[in-house]
C-alpha positions as CSV (number, residue, x, y, z in Angstrom):
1,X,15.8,12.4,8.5
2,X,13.6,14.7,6.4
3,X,14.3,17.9,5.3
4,X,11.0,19.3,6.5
5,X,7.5,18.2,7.0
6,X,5.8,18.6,3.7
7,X,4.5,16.8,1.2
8,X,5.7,16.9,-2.7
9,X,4.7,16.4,-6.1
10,X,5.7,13.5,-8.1
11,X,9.2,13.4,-9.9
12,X,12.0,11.5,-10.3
13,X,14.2,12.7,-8.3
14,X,11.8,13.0,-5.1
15,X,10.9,9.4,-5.8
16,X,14.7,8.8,-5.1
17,X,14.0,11.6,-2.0
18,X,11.4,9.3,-0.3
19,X,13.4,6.4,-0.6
20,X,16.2,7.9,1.0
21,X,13.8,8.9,4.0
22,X,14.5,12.7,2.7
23,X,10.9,13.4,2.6
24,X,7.8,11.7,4.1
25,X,5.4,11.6,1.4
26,X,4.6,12.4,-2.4
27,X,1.0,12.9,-3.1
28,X,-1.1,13.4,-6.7
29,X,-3.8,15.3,-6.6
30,X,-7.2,14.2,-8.9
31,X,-5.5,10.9,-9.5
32,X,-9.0,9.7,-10.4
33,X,-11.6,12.0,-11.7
34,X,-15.2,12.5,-9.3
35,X,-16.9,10.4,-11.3
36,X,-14.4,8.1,-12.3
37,X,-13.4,7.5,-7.9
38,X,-17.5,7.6,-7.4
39,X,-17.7,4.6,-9.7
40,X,-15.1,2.7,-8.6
41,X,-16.3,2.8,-5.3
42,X,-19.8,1.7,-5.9
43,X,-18.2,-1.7,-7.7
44,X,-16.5,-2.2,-5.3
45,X,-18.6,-1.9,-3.0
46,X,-21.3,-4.6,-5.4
47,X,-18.4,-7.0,-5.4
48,X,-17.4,-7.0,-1.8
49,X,-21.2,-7.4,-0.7
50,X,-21.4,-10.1,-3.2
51,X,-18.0,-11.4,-1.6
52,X,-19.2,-12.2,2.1
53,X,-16.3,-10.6,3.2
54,X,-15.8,-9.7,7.2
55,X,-17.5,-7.0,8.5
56,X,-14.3,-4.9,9.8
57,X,-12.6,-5.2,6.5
58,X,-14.2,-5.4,3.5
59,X,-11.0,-6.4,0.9
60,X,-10.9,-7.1,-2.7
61,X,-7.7,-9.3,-3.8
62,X,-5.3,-11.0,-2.3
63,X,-2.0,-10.0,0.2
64,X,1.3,-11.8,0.7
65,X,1.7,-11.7,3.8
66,X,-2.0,-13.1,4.8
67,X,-2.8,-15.8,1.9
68,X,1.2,-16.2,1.4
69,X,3.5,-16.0,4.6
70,X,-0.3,-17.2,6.7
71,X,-1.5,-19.0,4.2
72,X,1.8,-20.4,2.7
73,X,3.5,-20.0,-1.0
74,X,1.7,-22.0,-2.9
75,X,-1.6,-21.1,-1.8
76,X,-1.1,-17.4,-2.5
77,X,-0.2,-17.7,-5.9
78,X,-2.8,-20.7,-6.2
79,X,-5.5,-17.4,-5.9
80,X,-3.4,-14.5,-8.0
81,X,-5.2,-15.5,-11.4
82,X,-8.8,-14.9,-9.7
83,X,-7.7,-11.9,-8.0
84,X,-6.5,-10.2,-10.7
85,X,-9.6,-11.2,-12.4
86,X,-12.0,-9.7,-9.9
87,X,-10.0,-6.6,-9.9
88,X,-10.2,-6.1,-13.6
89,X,-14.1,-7.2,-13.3
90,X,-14.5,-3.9,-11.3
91,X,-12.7,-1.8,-13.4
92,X,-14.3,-2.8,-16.4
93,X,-16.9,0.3,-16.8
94,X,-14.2,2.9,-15.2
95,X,-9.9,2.4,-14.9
96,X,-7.9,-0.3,-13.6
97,X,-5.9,2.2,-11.0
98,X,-2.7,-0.2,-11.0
99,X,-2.4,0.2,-14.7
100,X,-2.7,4.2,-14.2
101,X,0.0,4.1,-11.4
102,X,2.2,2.0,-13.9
103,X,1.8,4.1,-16.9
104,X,2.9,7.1,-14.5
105,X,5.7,5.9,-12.9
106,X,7.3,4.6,-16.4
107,X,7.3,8.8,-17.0
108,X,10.2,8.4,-14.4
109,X,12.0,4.5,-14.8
110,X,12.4,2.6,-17.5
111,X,11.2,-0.3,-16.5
112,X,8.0,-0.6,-14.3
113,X,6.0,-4.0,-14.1
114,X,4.7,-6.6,-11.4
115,X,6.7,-8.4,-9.5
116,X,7.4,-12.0,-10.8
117,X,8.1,-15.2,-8.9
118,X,10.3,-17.9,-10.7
119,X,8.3,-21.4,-10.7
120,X,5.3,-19.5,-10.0
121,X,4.4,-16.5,-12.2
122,X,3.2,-13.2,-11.4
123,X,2.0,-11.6,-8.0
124,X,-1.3,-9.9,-7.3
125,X,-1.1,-6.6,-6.9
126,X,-4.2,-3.5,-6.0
127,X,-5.7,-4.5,-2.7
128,X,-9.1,-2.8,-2.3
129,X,-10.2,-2.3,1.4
130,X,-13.5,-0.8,2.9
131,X,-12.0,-0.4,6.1
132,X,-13.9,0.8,9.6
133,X,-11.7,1.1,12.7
134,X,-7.6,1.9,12.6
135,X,-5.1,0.6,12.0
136,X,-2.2,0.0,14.4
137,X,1.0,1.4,14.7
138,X,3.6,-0.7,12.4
139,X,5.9,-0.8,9.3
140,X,5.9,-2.6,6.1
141,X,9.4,-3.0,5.3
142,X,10.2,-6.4,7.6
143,X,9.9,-9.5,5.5
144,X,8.7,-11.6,8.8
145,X,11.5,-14.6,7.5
146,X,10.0,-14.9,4.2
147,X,13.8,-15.6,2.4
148,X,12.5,-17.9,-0.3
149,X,10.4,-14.9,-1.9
150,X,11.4,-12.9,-4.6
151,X,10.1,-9.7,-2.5
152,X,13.7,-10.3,-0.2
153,X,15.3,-9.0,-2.7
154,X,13.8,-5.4,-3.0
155,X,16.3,-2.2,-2.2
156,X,13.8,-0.2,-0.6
157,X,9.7,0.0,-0.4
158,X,7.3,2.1,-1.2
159,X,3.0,1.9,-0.7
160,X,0.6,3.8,-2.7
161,X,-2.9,4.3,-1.8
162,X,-5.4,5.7,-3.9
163,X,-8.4,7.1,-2.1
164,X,-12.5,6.1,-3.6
165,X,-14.3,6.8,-0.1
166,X,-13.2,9.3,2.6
167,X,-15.1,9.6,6.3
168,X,-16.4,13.4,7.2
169,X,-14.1,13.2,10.5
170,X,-11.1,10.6,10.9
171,X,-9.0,9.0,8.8
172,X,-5.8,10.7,8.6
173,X,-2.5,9.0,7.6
174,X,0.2,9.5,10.5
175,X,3.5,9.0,9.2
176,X,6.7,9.0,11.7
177,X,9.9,9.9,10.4
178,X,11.7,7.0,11.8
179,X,12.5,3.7,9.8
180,X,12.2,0.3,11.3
181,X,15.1,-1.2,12.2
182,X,15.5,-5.1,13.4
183,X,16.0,-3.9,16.8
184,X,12.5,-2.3,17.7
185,X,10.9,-5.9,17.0
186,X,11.7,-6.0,21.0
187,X,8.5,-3.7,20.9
188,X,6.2,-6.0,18.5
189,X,3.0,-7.0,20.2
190,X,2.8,-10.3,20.9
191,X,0.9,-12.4,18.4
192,X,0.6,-9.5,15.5
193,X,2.7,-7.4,13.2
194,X,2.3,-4.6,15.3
195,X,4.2,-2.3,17.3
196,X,4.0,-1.1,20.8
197,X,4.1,3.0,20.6
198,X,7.3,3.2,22.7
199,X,8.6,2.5,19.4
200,X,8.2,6.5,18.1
201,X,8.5,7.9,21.5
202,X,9.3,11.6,21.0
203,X,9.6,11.0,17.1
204,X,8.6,13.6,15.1
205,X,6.0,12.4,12.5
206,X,3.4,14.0,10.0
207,X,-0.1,13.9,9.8
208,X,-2.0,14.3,6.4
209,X,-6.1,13.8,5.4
210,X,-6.5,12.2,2.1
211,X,-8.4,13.6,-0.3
212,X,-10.9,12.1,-2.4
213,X,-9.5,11.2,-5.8
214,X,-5.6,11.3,-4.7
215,X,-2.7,9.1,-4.8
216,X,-0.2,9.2,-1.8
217,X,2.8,7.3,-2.0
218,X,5.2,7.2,1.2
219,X,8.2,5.5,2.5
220,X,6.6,2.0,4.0
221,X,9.5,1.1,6.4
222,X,8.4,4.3,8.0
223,X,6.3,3.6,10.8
224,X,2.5,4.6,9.9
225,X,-1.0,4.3,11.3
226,X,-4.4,5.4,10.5
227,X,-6.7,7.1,12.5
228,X,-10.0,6.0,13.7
229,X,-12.9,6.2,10.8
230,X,-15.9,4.9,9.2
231,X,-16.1,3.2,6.0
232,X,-12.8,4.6,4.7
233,X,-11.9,2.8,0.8
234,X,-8.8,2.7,-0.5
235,X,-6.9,0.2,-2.8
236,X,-3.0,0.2,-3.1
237,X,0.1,-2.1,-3.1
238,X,3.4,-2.0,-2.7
239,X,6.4,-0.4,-5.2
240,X,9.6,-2.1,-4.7
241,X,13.2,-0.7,-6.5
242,X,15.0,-3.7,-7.2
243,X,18.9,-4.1,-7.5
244,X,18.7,-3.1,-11.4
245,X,16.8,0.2,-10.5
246,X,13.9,-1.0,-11.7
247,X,10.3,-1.0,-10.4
248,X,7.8,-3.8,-9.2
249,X,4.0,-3.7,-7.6
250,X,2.7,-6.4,-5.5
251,X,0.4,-7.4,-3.1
């Protein structure tokens, strides 16, 4: 349970916090500079309408679970070299933010790095999404029966976001303070990922409005949503701890 409903600066030891559920969410403020976020945001934005990429999510890279546990092992790593090729491509003129969130976190562990794959190299990690809508109720933390990946063996999960293009009105993160557990998958909507909202019935949660230029970072096995909005960007991954305490990103 958490201590309160606040959010916290970055350290060490409230890293540790937010894995152990003690607080719901650590954020850094001017992550990326105004100009720095306005730029990224217009390459993006070239790349994706370059990219022919749906209407409802405009996305730059690659995800496990979609091109991997959809689209199957090999063909996810089959597209990691072009992804992380498209993502640096962007970044040229400005900053790669996954190498930012790296070079901060290493203030804190030793040992920060993307997540490997033995027999098949490194993951993809820094999806970009243009998104317009929301985005259902659900956690991150269930591995949906994928015990041949080297994500299974993760302690505990972590998501970064890091905000390029905010909506006037909507948007907000909503973060309950209630971990998934394998026995609410009896709420799951048929068919998706999802969860039915009986799930965080009279759960406390908080609710927080980026800001342009931040980094949030929260607990992803809490469950989480996003409220309605237009043309919201944000790119992110994941942040495992692994048995040996250290760090690894993926996508």
């Amino acid at each position: 349970m958490w201590k309160n409903f606040e959010a916290y600066p970055l350290t060490q030891e409230n890293l540790y916090n937010l894995i152990n559920n003690d607080i719901p969410l650590i954020r850094l403020p001017e992550f990326g500079t105004t100009e720095e976020t306005e730029e990224l945001a217009e390459r993006f934005l070239l790349f994706a309408s370059r990219s022919k990429s749906v209407k409802t999510v405009t996305r730059l890279g690659i995800s496990q679970y979609e091109q991997g546990i959809v689209g199957g092992k090999e063909n996810y790593f089959s597209l990691v070299e072009e992804a992380w090729s498209n993502l640096i491509k962007v970044c040229e003129t400005t900053f790669n933010p996954v190498t930012r969130i790296m070079d901060i976190l290493r203030q804190y562990f030793t040992d920060v790095d993307i997540l490997t794959e033995e027999g098949y190299g490194r993951y993809f990690a820094g999806v970009a999404k243009l998104r317009t809508g929301e985005t259902p109720l659900h956690s991150d933390f269930p591995l949906f029966g994928v015990r041949d990946w080297a994500v299974t063996k993760m302690v505990a999960q972590l998501s970064w976001n890091f905000y390029l293009r905010l909506p006037d009105r909507g948007g907000e993160l909503k973060i309950w303070d209630k971990l998934w557990q394998d026995e609410d998958d009896q709420f799951l909507v048929q068919g998706t990922y999802y969860h039915n909202e009986q799930v965080v019935s009279n759960i406390p949660f908080i609710k927080v409005k980026p800001v342009l230029g931040e980094l949030i970072i929260f607990n992803s096995r809490n469950y989480h949503t996003v409220l309605p909005c237009q043309n919201r960007i944000a790119v992110g991954s994941w942040l495992s701890l692994m048995p040996d305490e250290s760090l690894r990103l993926w996508s």
